[in-house]
C-alpha positions as CSV (number, residue, x, y, z in Angstrom):
1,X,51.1,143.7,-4.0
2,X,49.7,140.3,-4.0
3,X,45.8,140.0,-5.5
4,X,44.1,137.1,-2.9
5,X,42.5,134.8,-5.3
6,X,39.9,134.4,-3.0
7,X,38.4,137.7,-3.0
8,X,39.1,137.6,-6.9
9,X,37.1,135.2,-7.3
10,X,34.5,136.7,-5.2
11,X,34.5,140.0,-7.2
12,X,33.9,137.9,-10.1
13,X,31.2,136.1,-8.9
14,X,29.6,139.6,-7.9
15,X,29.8,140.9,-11.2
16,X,28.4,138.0,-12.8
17,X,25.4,137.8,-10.6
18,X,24.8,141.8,-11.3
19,X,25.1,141.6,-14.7
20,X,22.8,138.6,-14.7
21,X,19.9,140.3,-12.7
22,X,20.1,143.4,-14.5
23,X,20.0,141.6,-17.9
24,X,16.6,139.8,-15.9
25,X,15.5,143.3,-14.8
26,X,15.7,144.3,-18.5
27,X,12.1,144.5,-20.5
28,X,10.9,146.1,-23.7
29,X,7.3,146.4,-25.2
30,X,6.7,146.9,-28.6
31,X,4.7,149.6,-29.9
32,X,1.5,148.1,-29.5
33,X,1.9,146.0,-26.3
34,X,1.2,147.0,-23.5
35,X,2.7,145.5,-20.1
36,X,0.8,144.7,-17.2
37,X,3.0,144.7,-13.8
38,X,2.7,142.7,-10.4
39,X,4.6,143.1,-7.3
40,X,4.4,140.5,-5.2
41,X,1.0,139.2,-6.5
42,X,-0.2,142.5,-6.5
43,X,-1.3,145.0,-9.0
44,X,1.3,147.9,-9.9
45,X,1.2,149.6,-12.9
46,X,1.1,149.4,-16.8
47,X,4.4,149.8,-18.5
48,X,5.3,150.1,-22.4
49,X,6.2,151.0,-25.1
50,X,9.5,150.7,-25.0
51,X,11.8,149.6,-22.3
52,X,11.1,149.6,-18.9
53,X,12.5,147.5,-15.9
54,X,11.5,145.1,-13.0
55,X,12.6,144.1,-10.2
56,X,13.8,140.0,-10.5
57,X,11.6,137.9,-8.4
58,X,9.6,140.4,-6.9
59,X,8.1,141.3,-10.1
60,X,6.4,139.8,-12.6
61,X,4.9,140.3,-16.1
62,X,1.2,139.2,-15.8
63,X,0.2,140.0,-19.4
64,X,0.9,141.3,-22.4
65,X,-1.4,142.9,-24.4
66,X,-2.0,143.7,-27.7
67,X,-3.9,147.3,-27.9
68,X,-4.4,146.6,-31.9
69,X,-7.6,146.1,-33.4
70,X,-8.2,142.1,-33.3
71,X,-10.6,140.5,-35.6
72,X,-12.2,137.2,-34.4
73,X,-14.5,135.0,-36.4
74,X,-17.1,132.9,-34.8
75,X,-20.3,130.7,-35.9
76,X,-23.8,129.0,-34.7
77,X,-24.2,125.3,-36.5
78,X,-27.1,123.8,-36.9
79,X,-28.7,126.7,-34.7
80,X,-32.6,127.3,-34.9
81,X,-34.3,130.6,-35.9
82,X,-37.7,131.6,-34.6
83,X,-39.5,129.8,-37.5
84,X,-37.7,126.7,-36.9
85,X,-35.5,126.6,-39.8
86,X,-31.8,125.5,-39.1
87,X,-29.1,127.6,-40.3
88,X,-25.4,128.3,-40.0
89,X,-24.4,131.7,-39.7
90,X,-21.0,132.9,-39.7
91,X,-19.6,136.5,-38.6
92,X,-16.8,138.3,-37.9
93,X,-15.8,140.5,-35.0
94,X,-13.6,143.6,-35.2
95,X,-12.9,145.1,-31.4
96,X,-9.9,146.2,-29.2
97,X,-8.7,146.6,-25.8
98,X,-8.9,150.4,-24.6
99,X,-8.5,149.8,-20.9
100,X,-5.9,147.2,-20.2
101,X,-5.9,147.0,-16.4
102,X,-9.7,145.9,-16.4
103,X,-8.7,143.2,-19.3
104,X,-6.0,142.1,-17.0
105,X,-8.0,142.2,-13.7
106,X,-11.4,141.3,-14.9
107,X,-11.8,138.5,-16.8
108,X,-9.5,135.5,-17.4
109,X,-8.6,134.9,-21.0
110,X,-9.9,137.9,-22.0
111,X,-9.9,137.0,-25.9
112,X,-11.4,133.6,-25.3
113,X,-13.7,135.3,-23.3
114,X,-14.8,137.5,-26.0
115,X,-15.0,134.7,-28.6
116,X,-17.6,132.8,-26.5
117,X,-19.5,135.8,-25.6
118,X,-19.8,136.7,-29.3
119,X,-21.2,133.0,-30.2
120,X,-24.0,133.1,-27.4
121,X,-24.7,136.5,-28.6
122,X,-25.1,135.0,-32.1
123,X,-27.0,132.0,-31.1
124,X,-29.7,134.2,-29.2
125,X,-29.9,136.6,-31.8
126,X,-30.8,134.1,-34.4
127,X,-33.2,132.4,-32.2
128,X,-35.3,135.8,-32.3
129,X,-35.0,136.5,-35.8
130,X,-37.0,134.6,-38.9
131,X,-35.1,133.6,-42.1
132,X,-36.3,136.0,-44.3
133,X,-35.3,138.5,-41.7
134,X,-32.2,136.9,-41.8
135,X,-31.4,136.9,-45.1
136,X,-33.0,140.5,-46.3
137,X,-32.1,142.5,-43.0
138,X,-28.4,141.6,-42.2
139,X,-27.3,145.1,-41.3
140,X,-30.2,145.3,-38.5
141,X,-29.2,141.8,-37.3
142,X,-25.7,143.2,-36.9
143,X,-26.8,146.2,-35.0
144,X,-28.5,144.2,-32.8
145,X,-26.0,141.7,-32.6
146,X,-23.1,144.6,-31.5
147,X,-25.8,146.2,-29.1
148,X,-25.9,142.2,-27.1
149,X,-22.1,142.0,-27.0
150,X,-21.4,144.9,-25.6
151,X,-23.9,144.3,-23.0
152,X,-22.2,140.9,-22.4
153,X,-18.4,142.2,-22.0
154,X,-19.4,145.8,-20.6
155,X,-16.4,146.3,-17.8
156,X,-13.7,144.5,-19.1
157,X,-11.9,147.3,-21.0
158,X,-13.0,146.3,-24.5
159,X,-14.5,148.6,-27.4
160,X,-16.5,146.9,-30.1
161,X,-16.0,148.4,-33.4
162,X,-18.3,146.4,-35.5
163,X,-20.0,143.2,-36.4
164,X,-20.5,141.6,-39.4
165,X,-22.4,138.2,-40.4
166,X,-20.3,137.0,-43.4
167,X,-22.5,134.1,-44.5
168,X,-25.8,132.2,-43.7
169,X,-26.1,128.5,-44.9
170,X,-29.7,127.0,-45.0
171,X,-30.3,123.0,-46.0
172,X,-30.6,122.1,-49.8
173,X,-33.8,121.1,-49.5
174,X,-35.2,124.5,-48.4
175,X,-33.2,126.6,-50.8
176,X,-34.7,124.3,-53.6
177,X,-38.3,125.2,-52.3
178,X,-37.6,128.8,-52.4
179,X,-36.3,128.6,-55.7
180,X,-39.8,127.6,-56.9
181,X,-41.6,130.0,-54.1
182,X,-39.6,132.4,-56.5
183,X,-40.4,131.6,-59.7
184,X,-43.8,131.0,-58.8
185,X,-44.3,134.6,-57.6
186,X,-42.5,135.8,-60.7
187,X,-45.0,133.2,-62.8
188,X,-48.0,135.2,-60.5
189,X,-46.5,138.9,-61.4
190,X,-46.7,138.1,-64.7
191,X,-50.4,136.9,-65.6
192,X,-51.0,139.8,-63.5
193,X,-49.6,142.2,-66.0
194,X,-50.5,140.2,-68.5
195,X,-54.8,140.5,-67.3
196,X,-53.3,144.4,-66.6
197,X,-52.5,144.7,-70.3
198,X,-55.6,142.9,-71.2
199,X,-57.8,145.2,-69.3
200,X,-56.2,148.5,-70.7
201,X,-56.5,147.1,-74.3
202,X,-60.1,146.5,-73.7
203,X,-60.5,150.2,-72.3
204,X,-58.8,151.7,-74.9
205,X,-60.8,149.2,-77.9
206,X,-64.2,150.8,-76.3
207,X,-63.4,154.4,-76.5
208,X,-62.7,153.5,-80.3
209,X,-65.6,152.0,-80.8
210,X,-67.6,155.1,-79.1
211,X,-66.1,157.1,-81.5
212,X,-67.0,154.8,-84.8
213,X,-70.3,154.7,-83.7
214,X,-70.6,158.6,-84.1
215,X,-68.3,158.1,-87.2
216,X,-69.4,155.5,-89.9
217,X,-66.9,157.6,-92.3
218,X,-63.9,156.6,-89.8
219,X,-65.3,153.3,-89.3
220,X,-65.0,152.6,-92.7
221,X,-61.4,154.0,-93.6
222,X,-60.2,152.2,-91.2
223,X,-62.0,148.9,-92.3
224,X,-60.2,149.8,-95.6
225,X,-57.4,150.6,-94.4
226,X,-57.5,147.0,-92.3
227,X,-57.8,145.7,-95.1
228,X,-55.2,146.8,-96.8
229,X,-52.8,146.1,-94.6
230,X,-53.7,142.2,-94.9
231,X,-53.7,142.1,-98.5
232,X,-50.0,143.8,-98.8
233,X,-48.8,141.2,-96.6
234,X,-47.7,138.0,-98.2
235,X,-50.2,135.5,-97.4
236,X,-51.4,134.1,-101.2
237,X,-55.4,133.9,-99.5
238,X,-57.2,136.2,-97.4
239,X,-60.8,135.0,-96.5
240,X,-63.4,137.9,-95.5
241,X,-66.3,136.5,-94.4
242,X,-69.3,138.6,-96.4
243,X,-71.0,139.6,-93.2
244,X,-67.5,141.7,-91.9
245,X,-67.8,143.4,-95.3
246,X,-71.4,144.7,-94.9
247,X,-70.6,145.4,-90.6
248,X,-67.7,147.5,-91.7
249,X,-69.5,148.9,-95.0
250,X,-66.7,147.7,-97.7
251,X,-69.0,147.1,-100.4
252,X,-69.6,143.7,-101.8
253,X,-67.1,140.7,-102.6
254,X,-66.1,141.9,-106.3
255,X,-64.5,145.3,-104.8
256,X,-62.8,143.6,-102.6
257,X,-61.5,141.3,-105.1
258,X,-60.5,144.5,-107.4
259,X,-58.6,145.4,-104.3
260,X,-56.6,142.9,-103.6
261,X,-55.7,142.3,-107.9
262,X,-54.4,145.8,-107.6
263,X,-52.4,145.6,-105.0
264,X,-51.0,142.0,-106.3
265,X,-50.0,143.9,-109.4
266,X,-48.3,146.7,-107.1
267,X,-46.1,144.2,-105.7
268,X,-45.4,142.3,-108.6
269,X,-44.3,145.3,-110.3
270,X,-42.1,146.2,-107.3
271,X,-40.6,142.2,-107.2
272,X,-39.6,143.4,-110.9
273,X,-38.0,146.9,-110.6
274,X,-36.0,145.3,-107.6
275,X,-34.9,142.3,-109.6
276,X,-34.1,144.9,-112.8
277,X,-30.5,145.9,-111.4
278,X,-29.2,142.0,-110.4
279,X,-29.9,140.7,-113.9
């Protein structure tokens, strides 16, 4: 029996063409994509993960979507707050797609879409906020700034996680004046503990001297003892002014003199006992 090579090649040119469309009708998704379907311009379904099929030419893949969390960064230069300082602020955004047929449908280029919104929501927000605000309070202005972006994509099938501004740039010139705002209100803190000390030193020198005045026996030990302590130091000449001695009730000049030859002699004996042991 005789093959026609004719209707050979016609099988042949039917196989090809199936095996061609089926390898078109052919799809897979990876784990995290999903698929969104049309038939004939219309709207049919979600498919993936995995492998699915279509149909060649009467459908098509619209989108593919990643259902991952996506992190986007965006900025406001040169963008005014509400006491007119420029700043630049940047942040980052951390959201992801939970409801893929309205962030097929709903909005074109959804991810552009989101950066944009994001930015405007940036820009507004800092427009309402002051600097110091801005720079003390970042985790309100991210609250705030998640609360207007939500509001701006609500209905297109997108979750926002979080927000967070990452860094806020103000000019030279103003960081230099705050440096010495800074230092001056350090500069003020301290001469007011400083006039704090002062005052609790002058409380604490008049209950003392209510007590002395009740006390000329304490008054005067501790006039001695006063005193003392100068003479043992190693300054060669102490001057007492003759009035302090009669105030304090130390006696005339030639005690005092007695005094401080003793306790020379004290010390000079020490210098000799503690020089004993090197020689």
């Amino acid at each position: 029996m005789e093959i026609d090579p004719f209707s050979f090649v016609n099988i042949t040119i039917i196989l090809i063409v199936v095996i061609v469309l089926l390898a078109m009708s052919i799809r897979i998704a990876n784990q995290w994509e999903r698929v969104v379907l049309l038939f004939l311009g219309r709207f049919v379904g979600i498919r993936g993960p995995g492998l699915f099929f279509i149909i060649p030419f009467l459908n098509r893949v619209a989108y593919l979507i990643d259902i991952r969390v996506i992190t986007t960064s965006f900025n406001a230069e040169q963008t005014l707050t509400k006491d007119t300082v420029p700043v630049n602020v940047d942040a980052v955004l951390f959201w992801q797609v939970t409801d893929v047929e309205k962030a097929a449908l709903e909005v074109m280029n959804y991810k552009e879409a989101v950066f944009l919104a994001s930015q405007t929501a940036l820009r507004d927000v800092i427009g309402k906020t002051i600097l110091s605000e801005m720079l003390t309070g970042r985790e309100a202005i991210d609250v705030e700034l998640q609360r207007m972006i939500e509001g701006r994509i609500k209905g297109w099938g997108i979750k926002v996680i979080s927000v967070e501004i990452r860094d806020v740039v103000i000019p030279s010139a103003l960081q230099d004046a705050m440096s010495m705002q800074a230092q001056a209100e350090r500069e003020r803190q301290a001469r007011v503990i400083l006039g704090d000390s002062e005052r609790q030193i002058a409380e604490k020198f008049e209950e003392a001297a209510k007590t002395y005045v009740n006390n000329p026996t304490a008054l005067h030990l501790r006039a001695m003892n006063m005193l003392y302590e100068g003479l043992k130091g190693n300054a060669t000449i102490v001057m007492v002014p003759s009035t302090v001695l009669q105030t304090m009730t130390l006696g005339d000049m030639t005690g005092t003199i007695a005094l401080a030859k003793t306790i020379a002699k004290e010390q000079e004996a020490k210098t000799d006992t503690e020089q004993k042991p090197q020689s």
